[in-house]
TORZA-987516 format. One record per atom (N, C-alpha, C): residue in one letter; residue number from 1; z, y, x. Coordinates in Angstrom, 1 decimal. Last residue first. Example, Ala and Ser with C-alpha at 12.3 -4.5 7.8 and 13.67 -1.06 7.14 Angstrom:
REM TORZA-987516
(bavo 'S', 2, (7.1, -2.2, 12.8))
(bavo 'S', 2, (7.1, -1.1, 13.7))
(bavo 'S', 2, (7.9, 0.0, 12.9))
(bavo 'A', 1, (7.8, -5.7, 13.2))
(bavo 'A', 1, (7.8, -4.5, 12.3))
(bavo 'A', 1, (7.8, -3.3, 13.2))
//
This chain:
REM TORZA-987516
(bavo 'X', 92, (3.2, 12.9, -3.2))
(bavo 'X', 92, (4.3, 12.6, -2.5))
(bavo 'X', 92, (4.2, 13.4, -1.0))
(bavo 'X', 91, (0.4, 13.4, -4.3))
(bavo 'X', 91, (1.9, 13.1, -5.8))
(bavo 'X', 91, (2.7, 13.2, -4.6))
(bavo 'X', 90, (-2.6, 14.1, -4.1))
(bavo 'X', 90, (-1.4, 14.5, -3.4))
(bavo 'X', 90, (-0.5, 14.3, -4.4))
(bavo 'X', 89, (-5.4, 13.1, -6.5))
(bavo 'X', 89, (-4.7, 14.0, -6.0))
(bavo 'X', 89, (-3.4, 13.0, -5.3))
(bavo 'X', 88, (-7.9, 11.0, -5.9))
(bavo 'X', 88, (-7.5, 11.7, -7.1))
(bavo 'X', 88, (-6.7, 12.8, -6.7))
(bavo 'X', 87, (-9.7, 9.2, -4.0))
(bavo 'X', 87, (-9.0, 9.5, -3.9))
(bavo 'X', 87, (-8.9, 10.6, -5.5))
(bavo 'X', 86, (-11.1, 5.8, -5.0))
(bavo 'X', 86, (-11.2, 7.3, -4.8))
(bavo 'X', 86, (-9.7, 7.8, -4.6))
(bavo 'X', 85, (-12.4, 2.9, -4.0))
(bavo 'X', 85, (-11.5, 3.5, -3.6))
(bavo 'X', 85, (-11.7, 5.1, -4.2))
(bavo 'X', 84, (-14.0, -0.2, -4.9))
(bavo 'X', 84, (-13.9, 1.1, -5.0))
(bavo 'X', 84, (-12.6, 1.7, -5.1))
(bavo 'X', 83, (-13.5, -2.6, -4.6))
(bavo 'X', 83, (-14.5, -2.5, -4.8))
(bavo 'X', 83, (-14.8, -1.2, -4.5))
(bavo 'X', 82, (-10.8, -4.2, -2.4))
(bavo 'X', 82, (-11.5, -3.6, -4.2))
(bavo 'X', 82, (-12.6, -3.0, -3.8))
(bavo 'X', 81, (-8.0, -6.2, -0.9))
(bavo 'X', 81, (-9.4, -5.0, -1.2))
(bavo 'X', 81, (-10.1, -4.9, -2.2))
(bavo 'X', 80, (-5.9, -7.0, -1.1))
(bavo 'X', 80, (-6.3, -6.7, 0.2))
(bavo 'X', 80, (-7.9, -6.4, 0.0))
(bavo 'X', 79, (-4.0, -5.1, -3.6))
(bavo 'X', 79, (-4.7, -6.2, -3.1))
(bavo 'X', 79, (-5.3, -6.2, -1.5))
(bavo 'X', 78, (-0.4, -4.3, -3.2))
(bavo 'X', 78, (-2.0, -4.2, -3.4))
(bavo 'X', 78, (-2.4, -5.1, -3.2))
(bavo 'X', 77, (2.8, -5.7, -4.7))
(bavo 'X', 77, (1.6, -5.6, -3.5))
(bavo 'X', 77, (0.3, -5.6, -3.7))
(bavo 'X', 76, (3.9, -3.1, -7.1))
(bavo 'X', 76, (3.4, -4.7, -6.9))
(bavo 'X', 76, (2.8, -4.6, -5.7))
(bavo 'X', 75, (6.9, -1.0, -6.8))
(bavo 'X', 75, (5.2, -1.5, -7.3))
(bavo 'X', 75, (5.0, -3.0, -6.6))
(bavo 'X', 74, (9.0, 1.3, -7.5))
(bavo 'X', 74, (9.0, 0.4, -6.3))
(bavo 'X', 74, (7.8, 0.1, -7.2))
(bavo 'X', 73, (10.5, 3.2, -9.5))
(bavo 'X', 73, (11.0, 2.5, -7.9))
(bavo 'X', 73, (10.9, 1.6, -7.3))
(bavo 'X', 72, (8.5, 6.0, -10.7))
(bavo 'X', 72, (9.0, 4.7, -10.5))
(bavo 'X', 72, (9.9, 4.3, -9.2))
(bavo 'X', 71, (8.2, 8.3, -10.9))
(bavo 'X', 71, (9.7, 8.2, -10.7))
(bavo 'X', 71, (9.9, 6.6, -10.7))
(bavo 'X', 70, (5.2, 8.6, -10.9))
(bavo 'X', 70, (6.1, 9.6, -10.0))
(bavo 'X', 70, (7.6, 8.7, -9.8))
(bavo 'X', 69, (3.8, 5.4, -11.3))
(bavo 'X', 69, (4.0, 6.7, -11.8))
(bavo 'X', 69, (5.0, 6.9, -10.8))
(bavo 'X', 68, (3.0, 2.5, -9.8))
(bavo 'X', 68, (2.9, 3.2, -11.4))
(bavo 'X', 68, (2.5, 4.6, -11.7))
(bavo 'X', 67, (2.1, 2.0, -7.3))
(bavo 'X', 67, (3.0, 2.2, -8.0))
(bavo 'X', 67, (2.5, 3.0, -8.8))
(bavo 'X', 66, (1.5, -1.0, -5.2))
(bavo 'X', 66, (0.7, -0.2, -6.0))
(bavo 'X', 66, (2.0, 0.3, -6.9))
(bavo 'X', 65, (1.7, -1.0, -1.6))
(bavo 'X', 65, (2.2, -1.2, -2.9))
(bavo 'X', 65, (1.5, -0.3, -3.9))
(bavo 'X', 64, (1.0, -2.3, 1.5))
(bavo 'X', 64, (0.6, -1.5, 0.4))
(bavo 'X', 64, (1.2, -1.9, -1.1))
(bavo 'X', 63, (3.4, -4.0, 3.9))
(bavo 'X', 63, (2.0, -4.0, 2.7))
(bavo 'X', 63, (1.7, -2.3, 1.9))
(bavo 'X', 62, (4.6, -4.2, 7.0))
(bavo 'X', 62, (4.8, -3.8, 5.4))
(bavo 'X', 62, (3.4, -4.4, 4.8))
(bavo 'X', 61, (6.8, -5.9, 8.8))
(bavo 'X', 61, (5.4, -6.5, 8.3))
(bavo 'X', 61, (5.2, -5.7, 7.0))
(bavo 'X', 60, (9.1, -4.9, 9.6))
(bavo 'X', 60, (8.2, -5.1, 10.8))
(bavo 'X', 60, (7.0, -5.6, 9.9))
(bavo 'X', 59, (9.9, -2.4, 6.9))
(bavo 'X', 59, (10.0, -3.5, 7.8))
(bavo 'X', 59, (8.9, -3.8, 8.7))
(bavo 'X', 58, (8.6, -1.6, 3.9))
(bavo 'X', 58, (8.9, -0.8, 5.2))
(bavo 'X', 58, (9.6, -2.6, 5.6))
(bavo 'X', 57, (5.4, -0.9, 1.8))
(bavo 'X', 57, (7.2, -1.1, 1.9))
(bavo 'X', 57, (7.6, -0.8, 3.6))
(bavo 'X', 56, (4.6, 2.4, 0.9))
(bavo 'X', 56, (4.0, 1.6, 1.5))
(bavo 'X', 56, (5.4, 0.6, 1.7))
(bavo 'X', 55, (1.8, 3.4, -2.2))
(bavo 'X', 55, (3.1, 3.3, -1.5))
(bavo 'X', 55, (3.3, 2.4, -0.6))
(bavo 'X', 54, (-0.4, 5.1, -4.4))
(bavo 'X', 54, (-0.4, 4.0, -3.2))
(bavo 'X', 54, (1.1, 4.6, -2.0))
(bavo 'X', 53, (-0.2, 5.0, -7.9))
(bavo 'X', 53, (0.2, 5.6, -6.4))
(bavo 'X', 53, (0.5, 4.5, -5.5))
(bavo 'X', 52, (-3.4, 4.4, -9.5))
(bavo 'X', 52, (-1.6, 3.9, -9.1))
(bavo 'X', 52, (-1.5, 5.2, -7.8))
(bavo 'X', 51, (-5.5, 3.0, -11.7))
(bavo 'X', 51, (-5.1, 4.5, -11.6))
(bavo 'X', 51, (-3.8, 3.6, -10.8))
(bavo 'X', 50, (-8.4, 0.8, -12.5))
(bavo 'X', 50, (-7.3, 1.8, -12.6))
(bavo 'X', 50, (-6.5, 2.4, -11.3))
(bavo 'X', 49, (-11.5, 0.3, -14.1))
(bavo 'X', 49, (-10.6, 1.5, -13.2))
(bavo 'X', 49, (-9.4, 1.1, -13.5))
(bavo 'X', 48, (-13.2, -2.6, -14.9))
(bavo 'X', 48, (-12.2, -1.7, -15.3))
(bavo 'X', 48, (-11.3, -0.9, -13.9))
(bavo 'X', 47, (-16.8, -2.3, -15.2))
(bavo 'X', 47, (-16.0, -3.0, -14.1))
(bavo 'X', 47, (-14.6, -1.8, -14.6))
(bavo 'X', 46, (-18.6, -4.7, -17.5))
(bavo 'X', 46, (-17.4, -3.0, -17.8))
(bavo 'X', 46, (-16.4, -3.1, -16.3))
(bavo 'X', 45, (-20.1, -6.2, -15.9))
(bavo 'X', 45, (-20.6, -5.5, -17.1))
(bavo 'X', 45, (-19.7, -4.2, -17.2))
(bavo 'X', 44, (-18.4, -7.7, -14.1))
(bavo 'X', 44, (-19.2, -6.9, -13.8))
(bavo 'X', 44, (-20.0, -6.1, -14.6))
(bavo 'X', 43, (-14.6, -7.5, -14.0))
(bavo 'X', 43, (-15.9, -7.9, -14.9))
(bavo 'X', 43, (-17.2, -7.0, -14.6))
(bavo 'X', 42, (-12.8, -7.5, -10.9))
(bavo 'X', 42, (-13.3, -7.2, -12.7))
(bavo 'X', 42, (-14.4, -7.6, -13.0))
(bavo 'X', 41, (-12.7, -8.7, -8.4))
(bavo 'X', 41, (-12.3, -9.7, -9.6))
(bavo 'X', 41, (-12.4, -9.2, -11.1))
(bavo 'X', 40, (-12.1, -6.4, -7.2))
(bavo 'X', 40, (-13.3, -7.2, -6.9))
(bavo 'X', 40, (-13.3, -8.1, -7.9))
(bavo 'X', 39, (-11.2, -3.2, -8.8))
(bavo 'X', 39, (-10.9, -4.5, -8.6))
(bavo 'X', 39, (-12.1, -5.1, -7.6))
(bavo 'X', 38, (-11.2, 0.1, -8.3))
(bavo 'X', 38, (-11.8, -0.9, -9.2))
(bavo 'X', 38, (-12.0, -2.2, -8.3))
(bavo 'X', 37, (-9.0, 2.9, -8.5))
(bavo 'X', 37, (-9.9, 2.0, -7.5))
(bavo 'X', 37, (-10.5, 0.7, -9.1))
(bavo 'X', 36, (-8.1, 6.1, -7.9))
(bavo 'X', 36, (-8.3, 5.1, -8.9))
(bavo 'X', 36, (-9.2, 4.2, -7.9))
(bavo 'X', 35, (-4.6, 7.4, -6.9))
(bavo 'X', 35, (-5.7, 7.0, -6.2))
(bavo 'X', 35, (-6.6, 6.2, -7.5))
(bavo 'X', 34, (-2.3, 9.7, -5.3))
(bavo 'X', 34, (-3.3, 9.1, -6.9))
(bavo 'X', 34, (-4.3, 8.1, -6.5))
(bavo 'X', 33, (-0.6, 9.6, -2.2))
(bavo 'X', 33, (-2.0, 9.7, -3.2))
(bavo 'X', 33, (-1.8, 9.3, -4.6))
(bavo 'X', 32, (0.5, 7.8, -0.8))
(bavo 'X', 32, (1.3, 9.3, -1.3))
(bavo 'X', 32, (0.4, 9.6, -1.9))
(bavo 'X', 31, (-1.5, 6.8, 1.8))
(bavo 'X', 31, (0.2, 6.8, 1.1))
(bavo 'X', 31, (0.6, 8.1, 0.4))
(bavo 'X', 30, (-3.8, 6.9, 2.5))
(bavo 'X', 30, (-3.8, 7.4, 1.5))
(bavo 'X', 30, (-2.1, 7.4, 1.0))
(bavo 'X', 29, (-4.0, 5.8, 5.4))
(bavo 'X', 29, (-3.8, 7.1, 4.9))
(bavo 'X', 29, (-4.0, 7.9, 3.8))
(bavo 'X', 28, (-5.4, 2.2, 4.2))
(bavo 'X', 28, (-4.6, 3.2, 5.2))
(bavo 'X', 28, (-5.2, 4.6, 5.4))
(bavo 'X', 27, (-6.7, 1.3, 1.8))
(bavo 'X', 27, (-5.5, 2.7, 2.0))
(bavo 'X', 27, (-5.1, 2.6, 2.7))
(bavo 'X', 26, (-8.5, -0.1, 3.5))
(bavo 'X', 26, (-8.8, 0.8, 2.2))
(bavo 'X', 26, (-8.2, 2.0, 1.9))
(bavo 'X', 25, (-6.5, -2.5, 4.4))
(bavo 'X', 25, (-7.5, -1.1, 4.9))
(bavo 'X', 25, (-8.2, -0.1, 4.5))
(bavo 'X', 24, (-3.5, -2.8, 3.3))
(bavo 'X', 24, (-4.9, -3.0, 3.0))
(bavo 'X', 24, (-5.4, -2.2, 3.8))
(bavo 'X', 23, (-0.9, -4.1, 5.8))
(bavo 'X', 23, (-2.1, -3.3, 5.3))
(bavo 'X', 23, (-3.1, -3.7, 4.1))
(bavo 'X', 22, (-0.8, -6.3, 7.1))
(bavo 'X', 22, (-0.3, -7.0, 5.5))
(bavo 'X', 22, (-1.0, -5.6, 5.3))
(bavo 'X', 21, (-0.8, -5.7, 9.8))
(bavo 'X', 21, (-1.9, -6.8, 9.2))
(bavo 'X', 21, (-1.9, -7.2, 7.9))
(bavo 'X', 20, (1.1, -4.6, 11.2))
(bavo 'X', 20, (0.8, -3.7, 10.0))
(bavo 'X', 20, (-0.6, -4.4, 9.6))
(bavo 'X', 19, (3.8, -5.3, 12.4))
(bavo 'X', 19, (2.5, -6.1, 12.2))
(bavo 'X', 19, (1.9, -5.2, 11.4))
(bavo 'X', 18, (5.9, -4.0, 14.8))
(bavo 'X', 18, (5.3, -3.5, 13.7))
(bavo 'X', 18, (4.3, -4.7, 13.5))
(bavo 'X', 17, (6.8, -3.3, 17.6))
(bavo 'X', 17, (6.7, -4.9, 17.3))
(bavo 'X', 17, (6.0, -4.7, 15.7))
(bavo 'X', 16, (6.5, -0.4, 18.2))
(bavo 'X', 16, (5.5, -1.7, 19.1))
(bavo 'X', 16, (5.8, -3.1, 18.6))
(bavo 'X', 15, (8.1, 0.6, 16.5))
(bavo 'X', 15, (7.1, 0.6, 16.5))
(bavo 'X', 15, (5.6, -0.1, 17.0))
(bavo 'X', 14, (10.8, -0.9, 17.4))
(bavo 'X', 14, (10.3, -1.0, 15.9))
(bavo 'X', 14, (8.5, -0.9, 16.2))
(bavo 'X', 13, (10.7, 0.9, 20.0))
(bavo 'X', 13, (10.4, -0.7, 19.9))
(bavo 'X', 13, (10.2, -1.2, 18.1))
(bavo 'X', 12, (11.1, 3.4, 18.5))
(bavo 'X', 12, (10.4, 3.6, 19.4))
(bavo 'X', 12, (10.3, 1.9, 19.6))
(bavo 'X', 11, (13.8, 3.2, 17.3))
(bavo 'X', 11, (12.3, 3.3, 16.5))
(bavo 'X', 11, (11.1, 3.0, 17.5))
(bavo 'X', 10, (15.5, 0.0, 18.7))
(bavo 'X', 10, (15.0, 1.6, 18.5))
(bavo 'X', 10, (14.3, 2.1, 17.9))
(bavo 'X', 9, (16.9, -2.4, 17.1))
(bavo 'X', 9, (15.9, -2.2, 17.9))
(bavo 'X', 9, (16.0, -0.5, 17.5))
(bavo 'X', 8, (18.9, -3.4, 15.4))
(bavo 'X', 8, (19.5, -3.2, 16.7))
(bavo 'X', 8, (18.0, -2.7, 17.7))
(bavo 'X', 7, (17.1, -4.6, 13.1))
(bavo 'X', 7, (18.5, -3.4, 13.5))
(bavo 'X', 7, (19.0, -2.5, 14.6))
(bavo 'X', 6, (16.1, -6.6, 14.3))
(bavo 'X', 6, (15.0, -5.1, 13.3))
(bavo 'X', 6, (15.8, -3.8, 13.8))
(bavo 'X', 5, (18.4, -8.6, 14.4))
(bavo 'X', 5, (17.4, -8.2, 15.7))
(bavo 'X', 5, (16.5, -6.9, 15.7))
(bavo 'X', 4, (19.1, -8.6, 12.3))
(bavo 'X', 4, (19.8, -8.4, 12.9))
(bavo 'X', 4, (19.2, -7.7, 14.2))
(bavo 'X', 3, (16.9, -10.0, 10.1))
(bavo 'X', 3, (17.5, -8.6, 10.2))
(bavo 'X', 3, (18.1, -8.1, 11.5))
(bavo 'X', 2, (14.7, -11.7, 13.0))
(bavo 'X', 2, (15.4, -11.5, 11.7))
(bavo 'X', 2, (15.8, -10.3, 11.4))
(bavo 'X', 1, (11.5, -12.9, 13.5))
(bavo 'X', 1, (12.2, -11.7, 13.5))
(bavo 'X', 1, (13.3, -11.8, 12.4))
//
């Protein structure tokens, strides 16, 4: 798939060619949340929380992004899973 081809597609075919396999499944329908979660890869004595807004990128293959705070512009790609999921509050 290139740009050109993404472009020139309708939403309505965008949506049928979509991979949404870069998902984490954890947060699908948390987009726009607080969310605290806890790693698989923390330490199992002190397992460490943290805290992001779950955001999603956009194109035929998105991911989950982890974002900072309200006014940031843009986050790292989530992981493809953790240990623990809470939801916290509605930011978006």
């Amino acid at each position: 798939m290139d740009q050109q081809t993404w472009d020139r597609m309708t939403p309505t075919e965008r949506d049928r060619v979509r991979d949404n396999s870069g998902l984490t499944p954890q947060l699908i329908g948390l987009e726009g949340w607080r969310v605290a979660v806890v790693d698989c890869h923390s330490d199992e004595e002190q397992p460490a929380e943290r805290r992001f807004i779950v955001g999603k990128s956009t194109g035929w293959r998105p991911c989950h992004l982890e974002i900072s705070r309200r006014n940031a512009l843009g986050g790292h790609p989530a992981a493809p899973r953790y240990v623990t999921v809470r939801k916290l509050y509605k930011v978006r």
